[in-house]
C-alpha angles and dihedrals in degrees: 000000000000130000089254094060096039084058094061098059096037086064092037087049080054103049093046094055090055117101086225144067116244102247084221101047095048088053089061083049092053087049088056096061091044083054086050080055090071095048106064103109092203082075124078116257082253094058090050096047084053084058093051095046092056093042077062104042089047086054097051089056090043082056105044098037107024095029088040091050097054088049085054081070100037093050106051097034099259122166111232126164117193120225083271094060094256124148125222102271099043082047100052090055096045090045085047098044088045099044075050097065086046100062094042085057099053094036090053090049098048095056097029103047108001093047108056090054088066104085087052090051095058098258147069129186099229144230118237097224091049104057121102124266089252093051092044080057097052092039091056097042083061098049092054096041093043123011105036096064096052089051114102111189103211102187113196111219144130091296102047138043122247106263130251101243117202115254118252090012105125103243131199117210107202113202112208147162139196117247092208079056115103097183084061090219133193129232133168131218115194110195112184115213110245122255104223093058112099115253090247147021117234131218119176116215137170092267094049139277126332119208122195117197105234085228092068094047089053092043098058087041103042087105088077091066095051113063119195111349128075143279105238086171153326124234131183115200138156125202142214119212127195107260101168115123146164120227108212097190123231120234074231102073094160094067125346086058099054098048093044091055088041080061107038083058093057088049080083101068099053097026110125121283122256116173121021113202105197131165124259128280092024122183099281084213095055088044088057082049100050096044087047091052109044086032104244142143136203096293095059089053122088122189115214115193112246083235083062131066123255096218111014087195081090090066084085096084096063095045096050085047114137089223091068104037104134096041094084121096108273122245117219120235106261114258127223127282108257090234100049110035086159094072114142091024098059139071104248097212094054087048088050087052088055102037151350120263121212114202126203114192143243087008091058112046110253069221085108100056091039082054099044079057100043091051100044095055094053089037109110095210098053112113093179159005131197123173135166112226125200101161137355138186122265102253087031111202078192088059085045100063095044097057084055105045088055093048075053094061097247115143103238126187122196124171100206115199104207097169083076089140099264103359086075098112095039091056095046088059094053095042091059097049095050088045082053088048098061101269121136091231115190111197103218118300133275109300098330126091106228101223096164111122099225134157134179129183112179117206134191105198131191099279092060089249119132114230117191109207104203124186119181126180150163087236138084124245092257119121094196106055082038078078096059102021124076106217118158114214130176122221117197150138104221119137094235096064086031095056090035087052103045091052089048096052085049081048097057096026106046138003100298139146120184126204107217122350108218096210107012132083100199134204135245086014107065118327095118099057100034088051085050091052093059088041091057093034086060081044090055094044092053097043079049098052092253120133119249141164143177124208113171127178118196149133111259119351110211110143113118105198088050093047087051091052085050094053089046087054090049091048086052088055101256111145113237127194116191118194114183139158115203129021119353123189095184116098119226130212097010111165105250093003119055105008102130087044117099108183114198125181125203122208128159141094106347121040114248110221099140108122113209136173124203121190117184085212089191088286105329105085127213114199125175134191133200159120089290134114120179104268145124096238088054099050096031100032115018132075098229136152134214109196121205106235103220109174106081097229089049083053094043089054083058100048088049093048087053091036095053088047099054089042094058119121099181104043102031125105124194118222120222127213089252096063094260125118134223132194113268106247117230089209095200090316113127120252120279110187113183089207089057096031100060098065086061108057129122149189095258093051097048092047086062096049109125131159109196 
């Protein structure tokens, strides 16, 4: 056996002995279940190529942000140890052989099993030498008319630099030499294939639609961009670049700020490579050079088959088709909130004054809280608006009404992160035309991303009497991604969010500091501890005969300290259910350690982004939501919020949400001790699927809801 294999036991035998999951190895594992996604053979073939888009799209951020992170550390020398014990480079090699092994998975099913559906299906993506003489005309036609005069040729030699290539772009690099050269000398073009062509070229034919990757096109008619020397070879390849970054804010936010973060964000196009996708069979002389040059080795480099796609992202063309429309799954209207059946034939501010209102999307409409906004700008009696803002749609109805509100006169308020990781230049926009419009717009605060989901609109209504309208929420105020995400967010008047609010807001807007907060769990004040409290309160009830019990559903659960509170629970005999989505670094059903502990992941239609935390309290539950996961960047380095639910029907609607998840048989995942998942078995039961489930919820199942 040689050394190199040794090694890598050496590093699994390792991992497996932590008490704790590697963050970036239980991500892979998440991608897997978004992959499994695209198998399922119930679903059309436009559904599973959604899947495998994503599957792509997820890995070009693990890359550039996860992968990225890791070569800061690399390359300046930095010490950094993962949750196994490894140091940086066992753990590079491990991250990059394992990330391998993914994308061989996903490539192989894609041409062995996703593929051959296509012709049934009314397309094909098509191969160029087997298109007919007449296609091969009107494809190039289109090359020459369109394409040609967008390619730029940038040749690397002695009298040029090598050129700085865009991150994610597919890129071609064209080998050539001079025939009048006797040296016979390499050199190498590399042309990049522009961003705003579509993926493919269609044709439409009796038998369906064919697509033509671009690639492809550019690729039988490169000659035309290389007069008079020879084609050695042609390569296709795509790169990742390392885009993660920390903002260290200036005293100056007008401007130094701004500029700082305009070219942060550009970072990104010229930050280090990390991973190199290139087509099989590549020039074994450019790939010297390229490796040379970003500075990789075998393990940074990814084959793709030439049957198989580089960049599946570009799929999407062909499942938002027009042609297909029809084909996706379909999405139920959204049924009404328990606590407010009148919606659409009452006044919302007058409902709010009589009762909350818990919303569950995207099975509730985010409509009420657009219309809580739109009202409010054109409402006379409306003094103020403040609102935190992570991401918005593109053609935002929340921006909208804030432009308005401020034309009105109405003093409006918006922290706008815009460091939110790659919305960053959409939110800047925004920012800016709010901040032209009249707002007071803060952009983020200090050091820290504000990542908390608040709203206040203040009212002054016709008896004199102020009335302070509050929604808090785990999601963001886009009305788009409120359709595919399930977020849950509470809208009420009561004094007590109205009065924590209202602190929190003087805490990130101006030079606060409150003393107790009645309702809110803050960060990075004191979520941690306080979250540890409730965690050893359910341990002492247990050591004390009590009964006790956590459930905690979440995104990505990372925080060791809190992971450690949670061990010694599950030591004391407190039941503990887990149920996230992403990447978990606790590990469940240790002997000794983390016996009491089931971790479940959901994963199917509808993204699950909603954060909730259930106490058993001896009876009396406590349950909180919020914008929170268990990080360290949530609790060290965000502004969230975590907010106490207090009427019993708003905490009902809680426990059902966790009870139906943890009851699910076609979206739920088991983790393993080893950090591996497996499908959850229906053994006989029928099937209970949450994104079904949900439309169908009352008043008389969520009032039975119980836990422990």
């Amino acid at each position: 056996m040689n050394e190199a294999v040794l090694s890598m036991e050496k590093i699994a035998h390792q991992v497996a002995e932590s008490n704790y999951i590697s963050r970036d190895l239980s991500w892979l594992q998440f991608n897997y279940r978004v992959l499994d996604q695209a198998k399922h053979i119930d679903r059309s073939i436009f559904d599973r190529l959604k899947f495998l888009s994503i599957t792509s799209s997820n890995m070009d951020e693990f890359c550039t942000i996860r992968l990225g992170s890791l070569y800061n550390y690399l390359d300046y020398g930095k010490e950094r140890f993962d949750y196994s014990g490894l140091r940086e480079e066992p753990f590079r090699k491990l991250l990059l052989t394992e990330t391998q092994k993914f994308c061989q998975d996903q490539n192989d099913y894609y041409v062995r099993k996703l593929k051959p559906l296509f012709a049934q299906n009314g397309f094909i993506i098509a191969d160029f030498n087997d298109l007919s003489v007449e296609t091969i005309h009107r494809v190039n036609e289109y090359f020459y008319h369109t394409i040609f005069p967008m390619l730029t040729p940038m040749v690397f030699d002695s009298y040029h630099t090598f050129p700085v290539l865009i991150h994610n772009r597919l890129s071609f690099g064209v080998v050539t030499k001079n025939p009048s050269d006797q040296q016979n000398q390499l050199k190498i073009s590399f042309i990049q294939v522009p961003h705003n062509l579509p993926r493919f070229y269609e044709v439409v034919t009796d038998e369906g639609i064919q697509f033509i990757p671009v690639e492809d096109i550019i690729s039988h008619n490169i000659h035309h961009l290389f007069r008079n020397v020879e084609i050695a070879s042609i390569n296709l390849f795509r790169i990742n670049r390392n885009g993660d970054f920390t903002l260290e804010e200036s005293e100056d936010i007008e401007s130094n700020f701004l500029e700082d973060l305009k070219r942060k964000i550009k970072t990104r196009r010229s930050g280090r490579v990390v991973r190199l996708e290139v087509e099989e069979n590549p020039d074994p002389w450019m790939m010297r050079l390229l490796k040379i040059q970003w500075d990789l080795d075998d393990y940074n480099v990814f084959t793709v088959s030439k049957q198989s796609l580089i960049d599946f992202t570009g799929l999407l063309q062909i499942v938002n088709h027009k042609e297909f429309k029809g084909k996706r799954a379909h999405q139920p209207d959204p049924i009404k909130p328990l606590n407010f059946p009148e919606q659409g034939s009452r006044d919302l501010f007058d409902v709010l004054k009589e009762r909350d209102i818990l919303l569950h999307h995207p099975y509730n409409s985010m409509e009420p809280v657009l219309e809580l906004l739109e009202k409010a700008a054109d409402d006379p009696y409306v003094l103020s608006i403040k609102i935190t803002i992570y991401r918005v749609a593109k053609e935002s109805r929340v921006t909208a009404a804030l432009l308005k509100a401020a034309e009105n006169g109405k003093h409006v308020s918006v922290l706008f992160e815009v460091k939110a990781r790659f919305d960053e230049e959409n939110n800047l926009r925004e920012a800016q035309r709010l901040q032209k419009a009249g707002c007071f717009v803060i952009y983020g605060v200090s050091s820290l991303k504000t990542h908390t989901k608040l709203l206040l609109i203040v009212r002054k209504e016709g008896d004199e009497k102020v009335y302070r309208y509050v929604h808090l929420s785990s999601g963001n105020y886009n009305e788009s991604t409120s359709r595919l995400y399930v977020d849950i967010g509470l809208l009420t008047t009561r004094e007590d969010y109205a009065h924590d609010v209202s602190d929190f807001f003087n805490v990130i807007t101006g030079h606060s500091q409150p003393a107790t907060y009645r309702n809110l769990i803050t960060s990075p004040r004191d979520m941690r501890i306080q979250l540890s409290n409730l965690v050893q309160r359910e341990a002492e009830n247990a050591r004390n005969g009590i009964p006790s019990g956590i459930v905690i559903k979440l995104n990505s659960f990372q925080d060791k300290e809190l992971i450690d509170d949670l061990y010694a629970a599950s030591q004391a005999g407190v039941p503990i259910k887990l149920i996230v989505r992403g990447m978990c670094c606790l590990r469940p059903g240790r002997k000794g350690l983390s016996e009491n502990i089931e971790v479940i992941s959901i994963v199917g239609e509808y993204l699950e982004h909603s954060r909730i935390y259930y106490f058993h309290n001896a009876g009396n539950p406590k349950v909180y939501i919020g914008s929170a996961d268990a990080m360290v960047r949530s609790f060290d380095r965000r502004i969230e919020s975590l907010f106490l639910l207090e009427e019993e029907i708003l905490r009902k609607q809680a426990m059902n949400n966790l009870r139906y998840n943890l009851k699910d048989n076609v979206n739920a995942y088991i983790m393993q001790e080893d950090g591996t998942y497996v499908i959850r078995e229906a053994n006989g039961e029928p099937a209970f699927n949450i994104h079904k489930e949900f439309y169908h919820v009352t008043k008389e199942i969520v009032m039975e809801a119980k836990l422990f």
